[in-house]
Backbone as CSV, one residue per row, in Angstrom:
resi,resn,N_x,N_y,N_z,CA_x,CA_y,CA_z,C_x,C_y,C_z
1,UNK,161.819,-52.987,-109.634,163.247,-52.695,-109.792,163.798,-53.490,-110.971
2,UNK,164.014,-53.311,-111.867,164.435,-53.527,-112.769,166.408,-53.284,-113.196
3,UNK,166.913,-54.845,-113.484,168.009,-55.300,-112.975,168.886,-55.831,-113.690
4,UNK,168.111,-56.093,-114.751,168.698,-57.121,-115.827,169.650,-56.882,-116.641
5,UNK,169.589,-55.707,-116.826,170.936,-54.948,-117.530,172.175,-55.296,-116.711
6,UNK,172.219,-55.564,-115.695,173.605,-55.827,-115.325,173.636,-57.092,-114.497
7,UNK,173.143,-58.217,-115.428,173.621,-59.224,-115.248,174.564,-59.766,-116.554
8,UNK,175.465,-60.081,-116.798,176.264,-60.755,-117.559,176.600,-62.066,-117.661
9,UNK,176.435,-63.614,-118.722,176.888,-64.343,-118.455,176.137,-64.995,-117.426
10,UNK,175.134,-64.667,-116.778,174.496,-65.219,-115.893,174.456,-65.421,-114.484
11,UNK,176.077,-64.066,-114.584,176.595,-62.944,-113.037,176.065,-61.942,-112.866
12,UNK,175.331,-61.871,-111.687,174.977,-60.605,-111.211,175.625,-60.180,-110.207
13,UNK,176.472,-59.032,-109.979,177.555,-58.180,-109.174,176.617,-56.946,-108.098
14,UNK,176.570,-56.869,-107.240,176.002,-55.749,-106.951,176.046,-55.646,-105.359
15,UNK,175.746,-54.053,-105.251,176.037,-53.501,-103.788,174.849,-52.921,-103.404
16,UNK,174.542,-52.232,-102.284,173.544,-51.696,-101.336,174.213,-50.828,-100.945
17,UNK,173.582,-49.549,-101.122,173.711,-47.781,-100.492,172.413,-47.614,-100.055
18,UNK,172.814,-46.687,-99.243,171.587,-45.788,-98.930,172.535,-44.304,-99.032
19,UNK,171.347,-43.186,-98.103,171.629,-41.321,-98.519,173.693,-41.637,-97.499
20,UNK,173.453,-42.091,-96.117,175.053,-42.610,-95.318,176.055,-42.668,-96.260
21,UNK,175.611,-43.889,-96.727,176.647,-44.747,-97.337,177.180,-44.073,-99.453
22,UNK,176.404,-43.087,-99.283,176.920,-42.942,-101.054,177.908,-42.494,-101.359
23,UNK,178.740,-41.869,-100.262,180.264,-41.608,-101.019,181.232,-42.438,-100.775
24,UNK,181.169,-43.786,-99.777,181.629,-44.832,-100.419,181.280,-45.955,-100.895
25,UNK,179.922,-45.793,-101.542,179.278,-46.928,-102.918,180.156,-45.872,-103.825
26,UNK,180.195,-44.370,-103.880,180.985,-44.004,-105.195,182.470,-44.567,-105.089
27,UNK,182.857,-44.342,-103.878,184.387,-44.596,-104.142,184.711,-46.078,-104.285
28,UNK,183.534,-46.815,-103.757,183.778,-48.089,-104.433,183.440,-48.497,-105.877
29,UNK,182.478,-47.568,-106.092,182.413,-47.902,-108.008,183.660,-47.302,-108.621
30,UNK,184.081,-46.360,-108.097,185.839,-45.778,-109.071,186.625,-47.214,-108.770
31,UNK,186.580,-47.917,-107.543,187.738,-49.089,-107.775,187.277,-50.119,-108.460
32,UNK,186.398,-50.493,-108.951,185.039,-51.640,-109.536,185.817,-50.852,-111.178
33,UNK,185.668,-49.449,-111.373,185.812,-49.609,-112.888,186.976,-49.767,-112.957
34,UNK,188.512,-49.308,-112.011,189.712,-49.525,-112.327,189.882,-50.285,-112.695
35,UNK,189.401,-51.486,-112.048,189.932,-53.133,-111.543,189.097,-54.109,-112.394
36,UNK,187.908,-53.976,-112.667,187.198,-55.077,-113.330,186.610,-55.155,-114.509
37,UNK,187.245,-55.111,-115.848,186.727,-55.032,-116.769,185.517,-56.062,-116.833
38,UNK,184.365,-55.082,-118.086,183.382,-55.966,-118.691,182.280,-56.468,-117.798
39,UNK,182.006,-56.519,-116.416,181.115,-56.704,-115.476,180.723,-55.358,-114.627
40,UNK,179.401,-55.508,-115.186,178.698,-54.430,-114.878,177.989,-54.176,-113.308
41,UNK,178.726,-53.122,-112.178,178.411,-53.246,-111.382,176.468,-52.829,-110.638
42,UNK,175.985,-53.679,-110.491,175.007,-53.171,-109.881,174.081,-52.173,-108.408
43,UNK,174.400,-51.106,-109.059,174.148,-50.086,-107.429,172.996,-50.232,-107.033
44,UNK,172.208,-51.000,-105.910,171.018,-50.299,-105.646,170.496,-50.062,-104.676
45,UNK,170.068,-48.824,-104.811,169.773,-47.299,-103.902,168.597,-47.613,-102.752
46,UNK,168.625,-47.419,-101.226,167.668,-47.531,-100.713,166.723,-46.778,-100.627
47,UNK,166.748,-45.828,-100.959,166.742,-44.505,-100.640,166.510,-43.338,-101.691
48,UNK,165.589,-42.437,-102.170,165.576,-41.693,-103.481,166.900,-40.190,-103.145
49,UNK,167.270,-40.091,-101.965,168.657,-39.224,-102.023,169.647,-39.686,-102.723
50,UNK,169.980,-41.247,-101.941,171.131,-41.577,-102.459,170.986,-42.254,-104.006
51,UNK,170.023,-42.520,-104.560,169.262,-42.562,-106.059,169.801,-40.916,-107.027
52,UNK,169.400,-40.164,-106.114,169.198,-38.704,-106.693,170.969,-38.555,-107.000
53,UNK,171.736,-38.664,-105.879,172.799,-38.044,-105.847,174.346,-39.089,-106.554
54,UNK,173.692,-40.146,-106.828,175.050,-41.030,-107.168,174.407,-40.845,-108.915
55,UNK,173.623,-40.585,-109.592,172.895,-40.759,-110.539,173.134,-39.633,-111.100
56,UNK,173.250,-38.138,-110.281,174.394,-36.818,-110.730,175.326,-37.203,-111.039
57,UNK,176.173,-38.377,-110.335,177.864,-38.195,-110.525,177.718,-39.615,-111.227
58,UNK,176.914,-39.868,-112.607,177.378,-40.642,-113.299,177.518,-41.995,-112.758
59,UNK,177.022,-42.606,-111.255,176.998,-43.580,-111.126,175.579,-44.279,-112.082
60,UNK,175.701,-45.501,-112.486,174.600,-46.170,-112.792,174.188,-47.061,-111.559
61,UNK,172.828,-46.911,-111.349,172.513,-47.621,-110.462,170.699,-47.609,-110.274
62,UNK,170.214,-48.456,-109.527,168.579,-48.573,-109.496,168.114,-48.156,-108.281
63,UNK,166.678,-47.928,-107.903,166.370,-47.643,-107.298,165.176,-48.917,-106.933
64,UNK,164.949,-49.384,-105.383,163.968,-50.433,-105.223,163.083,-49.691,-105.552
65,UNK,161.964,-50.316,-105.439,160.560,-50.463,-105.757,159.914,-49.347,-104.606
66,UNK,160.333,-49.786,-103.616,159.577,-49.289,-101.985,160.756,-48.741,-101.682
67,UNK,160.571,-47.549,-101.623,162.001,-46.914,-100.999,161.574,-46.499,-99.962
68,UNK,163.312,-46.812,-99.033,162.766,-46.750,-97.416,163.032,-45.415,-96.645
69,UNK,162.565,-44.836,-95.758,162.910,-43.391,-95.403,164.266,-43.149,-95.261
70,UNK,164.541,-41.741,-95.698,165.303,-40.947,-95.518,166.024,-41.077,-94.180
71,UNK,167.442,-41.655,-93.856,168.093,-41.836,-92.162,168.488,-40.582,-92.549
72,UNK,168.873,-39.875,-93.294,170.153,-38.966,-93.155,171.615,-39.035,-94.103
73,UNK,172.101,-38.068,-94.083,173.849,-38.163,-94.750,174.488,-38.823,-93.791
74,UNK,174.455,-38.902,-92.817,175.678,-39.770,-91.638,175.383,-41.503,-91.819
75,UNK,176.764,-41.820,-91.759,176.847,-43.097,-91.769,175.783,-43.894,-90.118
76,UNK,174.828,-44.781,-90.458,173.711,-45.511,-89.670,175.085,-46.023,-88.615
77,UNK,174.627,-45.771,-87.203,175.526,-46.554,-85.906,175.823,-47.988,-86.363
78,UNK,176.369,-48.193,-86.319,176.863,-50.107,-86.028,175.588,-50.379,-84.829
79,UNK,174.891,-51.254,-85.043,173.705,-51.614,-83.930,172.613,-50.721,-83.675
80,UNK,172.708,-49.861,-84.366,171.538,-49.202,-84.159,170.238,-48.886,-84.771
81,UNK,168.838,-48.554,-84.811,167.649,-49.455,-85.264,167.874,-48.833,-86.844
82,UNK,167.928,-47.813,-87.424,168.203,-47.237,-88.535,169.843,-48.612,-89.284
83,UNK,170.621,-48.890,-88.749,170.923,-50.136,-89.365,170.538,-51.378,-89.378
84,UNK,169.683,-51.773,-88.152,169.617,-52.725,-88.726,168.065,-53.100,-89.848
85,UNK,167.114,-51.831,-89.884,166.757,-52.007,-90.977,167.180,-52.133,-92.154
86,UNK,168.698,-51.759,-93.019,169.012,-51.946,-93.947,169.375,-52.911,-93.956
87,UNK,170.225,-53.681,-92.707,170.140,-54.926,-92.418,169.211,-56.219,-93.412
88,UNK,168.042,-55.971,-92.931,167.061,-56.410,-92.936,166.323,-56.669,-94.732
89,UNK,166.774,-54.872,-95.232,166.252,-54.590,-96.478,167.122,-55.768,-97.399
90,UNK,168.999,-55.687,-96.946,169.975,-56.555,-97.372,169.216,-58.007,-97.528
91,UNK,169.524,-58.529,-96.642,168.731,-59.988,-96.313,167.191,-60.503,-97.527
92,UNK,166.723,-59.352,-97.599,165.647,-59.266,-98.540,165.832,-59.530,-99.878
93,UNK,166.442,-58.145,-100.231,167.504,-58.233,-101.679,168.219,-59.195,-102.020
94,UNK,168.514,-59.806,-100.780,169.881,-61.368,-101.224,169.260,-62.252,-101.278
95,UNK,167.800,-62.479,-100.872,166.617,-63.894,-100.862,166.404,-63.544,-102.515
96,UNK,165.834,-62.131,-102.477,165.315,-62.487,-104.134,165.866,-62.660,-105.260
97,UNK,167.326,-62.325,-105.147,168.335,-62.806,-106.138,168.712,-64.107,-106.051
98,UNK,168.448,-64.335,-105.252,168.910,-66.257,-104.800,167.758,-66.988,-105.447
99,UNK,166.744,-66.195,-105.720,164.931,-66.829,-106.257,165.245,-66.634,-107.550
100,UNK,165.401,-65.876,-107.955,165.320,-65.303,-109.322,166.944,-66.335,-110.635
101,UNK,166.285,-67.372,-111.160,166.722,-67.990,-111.884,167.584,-67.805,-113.159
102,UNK,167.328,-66.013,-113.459,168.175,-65.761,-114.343,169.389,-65.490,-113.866
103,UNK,169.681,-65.171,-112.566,170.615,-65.290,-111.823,171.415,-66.619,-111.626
104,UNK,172.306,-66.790,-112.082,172.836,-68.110,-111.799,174.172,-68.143,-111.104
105,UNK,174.439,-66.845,-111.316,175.774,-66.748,-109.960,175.521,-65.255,-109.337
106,UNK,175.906,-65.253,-108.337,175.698,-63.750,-107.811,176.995,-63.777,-106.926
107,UNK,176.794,-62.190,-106.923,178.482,-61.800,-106.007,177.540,-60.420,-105.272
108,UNK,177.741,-60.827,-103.642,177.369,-59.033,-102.954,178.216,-58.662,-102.319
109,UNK,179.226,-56.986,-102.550,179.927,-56.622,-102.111,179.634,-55.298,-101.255
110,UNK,179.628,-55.818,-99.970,180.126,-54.180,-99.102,180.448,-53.093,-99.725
111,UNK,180.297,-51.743,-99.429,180.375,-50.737,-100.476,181.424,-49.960,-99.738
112,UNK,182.337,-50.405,-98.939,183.297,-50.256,-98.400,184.654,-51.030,-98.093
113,UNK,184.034,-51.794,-99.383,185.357,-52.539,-100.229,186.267,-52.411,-100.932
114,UNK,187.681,-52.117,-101.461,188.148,-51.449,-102.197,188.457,-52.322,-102.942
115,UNK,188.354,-52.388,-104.059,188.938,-54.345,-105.071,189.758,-53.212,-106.257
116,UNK,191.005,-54.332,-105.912,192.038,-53.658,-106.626,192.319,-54.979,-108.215
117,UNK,192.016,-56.091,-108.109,191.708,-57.117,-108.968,190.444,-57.674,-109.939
118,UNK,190.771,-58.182,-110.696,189.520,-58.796,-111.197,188.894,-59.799,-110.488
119,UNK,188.308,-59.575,-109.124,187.254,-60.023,-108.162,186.257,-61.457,-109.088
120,UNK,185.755,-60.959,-110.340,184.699,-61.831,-111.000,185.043,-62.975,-111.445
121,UNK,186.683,-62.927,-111.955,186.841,-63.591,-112.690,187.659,-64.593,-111.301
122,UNK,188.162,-64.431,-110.202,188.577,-65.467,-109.094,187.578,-65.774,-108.880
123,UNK,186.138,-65.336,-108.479,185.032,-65.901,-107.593,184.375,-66.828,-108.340
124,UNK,184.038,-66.480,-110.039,183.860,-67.858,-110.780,184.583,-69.188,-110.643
125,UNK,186.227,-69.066,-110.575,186.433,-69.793,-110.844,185.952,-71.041,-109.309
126,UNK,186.306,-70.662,-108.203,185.800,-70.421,-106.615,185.118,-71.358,-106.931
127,UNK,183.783,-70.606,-107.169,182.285,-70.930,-107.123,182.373,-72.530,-107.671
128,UNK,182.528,-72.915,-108.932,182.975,-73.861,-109.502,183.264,-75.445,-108.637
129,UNK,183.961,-74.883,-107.874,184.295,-75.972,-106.661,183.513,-76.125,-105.182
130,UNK,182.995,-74.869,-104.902,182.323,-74.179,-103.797,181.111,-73.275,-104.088
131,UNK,180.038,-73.771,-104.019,178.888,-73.288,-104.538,178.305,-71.912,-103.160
132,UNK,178.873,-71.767,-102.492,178.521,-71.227,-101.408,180.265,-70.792,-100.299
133,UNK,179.961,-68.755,-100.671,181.496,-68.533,-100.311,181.114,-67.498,-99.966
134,UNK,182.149,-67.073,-98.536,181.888,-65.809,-97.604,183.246,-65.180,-97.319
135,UNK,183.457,-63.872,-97.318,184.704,-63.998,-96.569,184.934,-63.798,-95.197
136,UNK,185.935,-63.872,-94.335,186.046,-64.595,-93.537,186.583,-63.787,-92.759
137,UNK,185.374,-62.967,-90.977,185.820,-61.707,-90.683,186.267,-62.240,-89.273
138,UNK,186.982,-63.240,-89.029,187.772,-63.277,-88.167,188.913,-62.483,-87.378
139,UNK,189.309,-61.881,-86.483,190.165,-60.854,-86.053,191.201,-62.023,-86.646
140,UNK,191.610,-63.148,-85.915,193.102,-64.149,-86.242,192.232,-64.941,-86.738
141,UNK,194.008,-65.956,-86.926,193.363,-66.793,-88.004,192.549,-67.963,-87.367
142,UNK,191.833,-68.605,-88.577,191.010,-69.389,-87.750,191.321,-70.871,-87.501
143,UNK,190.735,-71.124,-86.348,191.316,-72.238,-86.024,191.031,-73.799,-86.675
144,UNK,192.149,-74.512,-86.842,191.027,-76.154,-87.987,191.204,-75.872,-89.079
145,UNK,190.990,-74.723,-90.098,190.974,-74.008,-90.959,189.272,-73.834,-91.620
146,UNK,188.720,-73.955,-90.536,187.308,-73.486,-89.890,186.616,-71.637,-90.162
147,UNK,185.288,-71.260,-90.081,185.545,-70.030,-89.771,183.990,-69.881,-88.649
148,UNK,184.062,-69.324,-87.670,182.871,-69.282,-87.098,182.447,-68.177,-87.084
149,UNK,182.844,-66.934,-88.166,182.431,-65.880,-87.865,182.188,-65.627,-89.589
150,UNK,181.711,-66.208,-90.553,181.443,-65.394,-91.831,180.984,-64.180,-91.890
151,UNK,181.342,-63.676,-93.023,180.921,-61.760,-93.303,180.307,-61.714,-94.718
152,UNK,178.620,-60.922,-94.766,178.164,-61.155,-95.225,178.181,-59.701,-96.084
153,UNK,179.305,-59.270,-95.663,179.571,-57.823,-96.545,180.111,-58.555,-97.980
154,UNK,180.911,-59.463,-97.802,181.352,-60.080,-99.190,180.579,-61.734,-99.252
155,UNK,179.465,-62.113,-100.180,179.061,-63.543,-99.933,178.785,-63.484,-101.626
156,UNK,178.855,-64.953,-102.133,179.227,-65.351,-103.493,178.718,-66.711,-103.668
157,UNK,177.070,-67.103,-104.223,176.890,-68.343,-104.719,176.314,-68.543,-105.992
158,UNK,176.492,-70.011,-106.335,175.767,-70.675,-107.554,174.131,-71.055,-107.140
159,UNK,173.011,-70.464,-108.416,171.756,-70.522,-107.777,171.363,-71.867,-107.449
160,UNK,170.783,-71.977,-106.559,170.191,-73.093,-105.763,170.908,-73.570,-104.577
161,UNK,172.140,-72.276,-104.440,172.626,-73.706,-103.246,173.136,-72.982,-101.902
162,UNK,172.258,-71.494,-101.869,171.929,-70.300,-101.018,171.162,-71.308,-99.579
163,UNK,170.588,-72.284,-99.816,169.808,-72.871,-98.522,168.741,-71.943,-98.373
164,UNK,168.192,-71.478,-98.255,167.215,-70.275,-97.881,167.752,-69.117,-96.788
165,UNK,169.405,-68.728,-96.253,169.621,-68.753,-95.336,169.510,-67.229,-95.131
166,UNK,169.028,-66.363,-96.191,168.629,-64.941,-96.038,166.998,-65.106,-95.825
167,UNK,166.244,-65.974,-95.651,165.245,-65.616,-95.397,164.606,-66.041,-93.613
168,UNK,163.972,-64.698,-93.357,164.110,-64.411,-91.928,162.583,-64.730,-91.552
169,UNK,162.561,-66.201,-91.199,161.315,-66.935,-90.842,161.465,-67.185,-89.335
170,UNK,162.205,-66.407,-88.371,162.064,-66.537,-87.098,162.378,-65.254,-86.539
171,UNK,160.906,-64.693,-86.319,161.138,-62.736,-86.026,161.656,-62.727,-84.515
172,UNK,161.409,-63.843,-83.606,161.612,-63.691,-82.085,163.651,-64.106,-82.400
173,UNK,163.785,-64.501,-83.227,164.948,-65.195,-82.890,166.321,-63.778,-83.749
174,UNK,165.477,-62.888,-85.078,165.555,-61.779,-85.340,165.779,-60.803,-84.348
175,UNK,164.777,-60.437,-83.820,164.877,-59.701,-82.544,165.637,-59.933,-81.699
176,UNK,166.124,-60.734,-81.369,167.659,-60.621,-80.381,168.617,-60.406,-80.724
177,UNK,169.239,-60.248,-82.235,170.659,-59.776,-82.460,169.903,-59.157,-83.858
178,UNK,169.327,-58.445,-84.116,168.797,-57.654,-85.946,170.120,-57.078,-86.647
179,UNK,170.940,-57.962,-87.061,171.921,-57.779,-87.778,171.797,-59.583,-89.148
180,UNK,172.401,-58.727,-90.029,172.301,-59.675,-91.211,173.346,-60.985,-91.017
181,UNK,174.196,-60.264,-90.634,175.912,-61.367,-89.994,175.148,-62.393,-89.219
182,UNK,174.416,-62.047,-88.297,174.693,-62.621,-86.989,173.488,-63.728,-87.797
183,UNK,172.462,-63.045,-88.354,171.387,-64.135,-88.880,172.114,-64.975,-89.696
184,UNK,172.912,-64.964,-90.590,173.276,-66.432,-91.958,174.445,-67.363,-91.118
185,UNK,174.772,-66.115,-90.542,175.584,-67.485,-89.367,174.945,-68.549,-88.549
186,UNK,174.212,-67.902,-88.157,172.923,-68.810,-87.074,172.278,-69.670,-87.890
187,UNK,171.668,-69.170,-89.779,170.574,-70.050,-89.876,171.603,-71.106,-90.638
188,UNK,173.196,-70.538,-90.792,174.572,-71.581,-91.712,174.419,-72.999,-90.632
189,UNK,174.939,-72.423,-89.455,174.937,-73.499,-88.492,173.709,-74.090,-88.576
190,UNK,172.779,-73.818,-88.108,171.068,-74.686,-87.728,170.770,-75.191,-89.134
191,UNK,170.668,-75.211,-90.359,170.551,-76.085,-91.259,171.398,-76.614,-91.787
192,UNK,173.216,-76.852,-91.115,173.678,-77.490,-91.656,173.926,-77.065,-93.174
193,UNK,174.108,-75.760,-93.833,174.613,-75.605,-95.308,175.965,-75.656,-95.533
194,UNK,176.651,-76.201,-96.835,177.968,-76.645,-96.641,178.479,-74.711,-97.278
195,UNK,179.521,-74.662,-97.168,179.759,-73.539,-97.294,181.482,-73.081,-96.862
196,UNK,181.733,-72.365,-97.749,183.448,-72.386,-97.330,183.718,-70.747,-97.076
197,UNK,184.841,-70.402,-96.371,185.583,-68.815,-96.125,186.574,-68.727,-97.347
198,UNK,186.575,-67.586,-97.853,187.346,-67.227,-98.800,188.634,-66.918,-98.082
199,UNK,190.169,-67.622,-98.778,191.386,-67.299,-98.358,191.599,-65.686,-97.668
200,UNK,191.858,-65.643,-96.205,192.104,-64.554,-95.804,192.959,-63.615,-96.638
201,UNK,194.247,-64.364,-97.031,195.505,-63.417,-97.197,194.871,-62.228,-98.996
202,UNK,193.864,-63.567,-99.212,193.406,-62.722,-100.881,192.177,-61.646,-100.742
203,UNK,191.287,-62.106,-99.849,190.488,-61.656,-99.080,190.416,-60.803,-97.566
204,UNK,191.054,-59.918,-97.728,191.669,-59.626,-96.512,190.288,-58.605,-95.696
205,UNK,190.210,-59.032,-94.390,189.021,-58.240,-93.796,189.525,-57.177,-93.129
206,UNK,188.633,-56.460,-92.389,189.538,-54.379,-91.516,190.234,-54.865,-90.317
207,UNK,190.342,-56.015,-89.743,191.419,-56.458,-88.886,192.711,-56.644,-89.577
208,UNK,192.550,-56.820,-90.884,194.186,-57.011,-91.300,194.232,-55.791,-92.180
209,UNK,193.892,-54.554,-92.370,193.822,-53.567,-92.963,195.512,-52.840,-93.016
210,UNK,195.731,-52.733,-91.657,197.270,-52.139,-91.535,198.424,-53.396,-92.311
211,UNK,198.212,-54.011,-91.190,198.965,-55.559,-91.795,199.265,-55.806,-93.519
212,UNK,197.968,-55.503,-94.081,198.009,-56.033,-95.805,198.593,-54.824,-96.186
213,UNK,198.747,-53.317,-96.002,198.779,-52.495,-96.782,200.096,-51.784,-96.312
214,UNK,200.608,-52.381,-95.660,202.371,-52.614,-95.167,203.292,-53.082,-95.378
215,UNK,202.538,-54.680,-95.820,203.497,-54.920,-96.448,203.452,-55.594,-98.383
216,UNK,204.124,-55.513,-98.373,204.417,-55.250,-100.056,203.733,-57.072,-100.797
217,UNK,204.406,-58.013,-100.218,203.856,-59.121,-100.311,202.568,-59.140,-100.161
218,UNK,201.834,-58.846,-98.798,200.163,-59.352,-98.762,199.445,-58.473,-99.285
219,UNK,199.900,-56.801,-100.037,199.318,-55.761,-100.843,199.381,-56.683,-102.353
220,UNK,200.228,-57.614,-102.511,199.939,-57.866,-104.357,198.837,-58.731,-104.146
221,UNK,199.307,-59.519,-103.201,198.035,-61.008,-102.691,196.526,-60.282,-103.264
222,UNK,196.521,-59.463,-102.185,194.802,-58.798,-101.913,194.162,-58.734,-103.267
223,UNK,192.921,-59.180,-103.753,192.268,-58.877,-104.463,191.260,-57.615,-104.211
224,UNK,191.122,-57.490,-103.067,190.380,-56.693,-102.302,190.696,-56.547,-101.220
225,UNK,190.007,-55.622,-100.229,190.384,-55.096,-98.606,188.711,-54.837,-98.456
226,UNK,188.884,-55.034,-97.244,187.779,-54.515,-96.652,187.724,-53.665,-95.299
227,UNK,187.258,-52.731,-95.784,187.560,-52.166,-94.366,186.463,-51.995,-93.332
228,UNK,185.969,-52.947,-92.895,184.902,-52.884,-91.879,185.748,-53.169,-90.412
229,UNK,184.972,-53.091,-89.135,185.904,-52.880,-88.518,186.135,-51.302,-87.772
230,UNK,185.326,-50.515,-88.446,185.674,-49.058,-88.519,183.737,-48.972,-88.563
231,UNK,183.928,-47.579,-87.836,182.979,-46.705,-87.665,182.897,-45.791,-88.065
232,UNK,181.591,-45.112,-88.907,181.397,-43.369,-89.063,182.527,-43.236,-90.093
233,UNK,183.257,-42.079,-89.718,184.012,-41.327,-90.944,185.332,-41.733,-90.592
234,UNK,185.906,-42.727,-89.681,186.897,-43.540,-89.882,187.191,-44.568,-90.721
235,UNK,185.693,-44.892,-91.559,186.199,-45.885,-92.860,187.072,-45.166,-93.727
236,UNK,186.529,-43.346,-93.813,187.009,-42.852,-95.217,188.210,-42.543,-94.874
237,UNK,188.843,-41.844,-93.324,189.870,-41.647,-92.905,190.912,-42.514,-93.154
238,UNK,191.015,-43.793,-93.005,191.568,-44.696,-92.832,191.934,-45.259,-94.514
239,UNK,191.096,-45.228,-95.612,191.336,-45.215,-96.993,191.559,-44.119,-97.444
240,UNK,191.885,-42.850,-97.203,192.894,-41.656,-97.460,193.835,-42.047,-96.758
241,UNK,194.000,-42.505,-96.120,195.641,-42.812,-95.174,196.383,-43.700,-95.892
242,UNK,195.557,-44.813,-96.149,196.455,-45.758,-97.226,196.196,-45.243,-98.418
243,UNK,196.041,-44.652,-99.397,195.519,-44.253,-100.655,194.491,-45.352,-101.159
244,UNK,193.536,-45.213,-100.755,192.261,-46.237,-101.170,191.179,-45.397,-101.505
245,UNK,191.012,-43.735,-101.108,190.025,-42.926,-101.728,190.414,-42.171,-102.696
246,UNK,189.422,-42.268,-103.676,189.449,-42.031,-104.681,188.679,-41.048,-104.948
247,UNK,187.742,-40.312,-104.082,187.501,-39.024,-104.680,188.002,-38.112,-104.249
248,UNK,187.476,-37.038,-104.945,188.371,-35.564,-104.947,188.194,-34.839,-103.425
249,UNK,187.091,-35.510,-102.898,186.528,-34.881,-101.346,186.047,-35.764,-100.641
């Protein structure tokens, strides 16, 4: 897989689709070009459908090496074994960018993110102070100013200081929750990595989805939304409701 083209500066930006997920990796690349000049987003494809079909509509994007079977056009269940292999593929992809030294900052965004800001240019500055940043998918706010629930749909570090915490060296301990969340939380806590939550109100997660896009104040805040939180074809429902989709269908 070949990658290098869209690293900049020594940032690499990039998301995970599969055949489910490609019409909103597209509708998240239309808000990526609105919003972020000069950083080149990196798509890459699990899958030779969703390779085939974002690569028609002018997305740029790669394809891994080992592409993994075909789930289907429907968005993968929340918990179910077809997710949490991508799960899994995620976790993979985020170890070897954390290895790979020409990388010296990386940013991975959910492809069901809508970023209405220049995202690159806050998370540098971030990073700078905080070598290790998640945002923060708490329903309320958190307590201490603590977060015990990081979201690994949005995570952002300087190389070397990842801990190893995408790499999945305990398959029995895997096997009881095979989700990517539930693993960097578990291996955040058990090795002790220092690590901070990105400001809710700028960072806003799909529990505050109505909340931010209501009112006029926490809509300028947002650099982004995320709308997780949502299942199936209620992500896209729910970003046509607020005007957050951007394609024609």
């Amino acid at each position: 897989m070949r990658y290098e083209q869209y690293i900049k500066d020594g940032l690499l930006t990039w998301t995970l689709t599969s055949n489910g997920y490609k019409y909103l990796t597209w509708n998240f690349v239309e808000h990526w070009r609105r919003s972020v000049k000069g950083q080149p987003i990196c798509v890459v494809c699990a899958d030779k459908p969703s390779y085939s079909f974002l690569t028609r509509e002018g997305v740029p994007c790669v394809l891994i090496d080992e592409a993994i079977k075909d789930f289907g056009p429907e968005i993968c269940p929340f918990g179910s074994r077809t997710f949490s292999v991508l799960n899994r593929l995620k976790l993979r992809l985020l170890n070897h960018f954390a290895r790979d030294e020409a990388v010296q900052r990386c940013l991975y965004i959910d492809g069901d993110i809508c970023v209405y800001k220049d995202i690159c240019a806050d998370i540098k500055v971030r990073l700078e102070e905080t070598p290790l940043l998640f945002q923060c998918d708490e329903k309320e706010d958190c307590l201490g100013g603590g977060c015990s629930n990081l979201c690994t749909g949005l995570v952002a570090w300087r190389h070397g200081f990842d801990g190893g915490i995408f790499v999945v060296d305990d398959e029995a301990k895997w096997a009881e929750k095979p989700e990517d969340q539930v693993w960097v939380n578990w291996k955040l806590k058990k090795l002790g990595i220092s690590c901070a939550p990105l400001p809710r109100e700028i960072y806003p997660n799909g529990a505050r989805v109505t909340k931010t896009k209501t009112s006029p104040e926490l809509a300028e805040k947002a650099i982004c939304l995320h709308y997780n939180y949502r299942v199936g074809e209620s992500k896209k429902a729910d970003m046509k409701r607020f005007g957050d989709w951007l394609l024609p269908y």
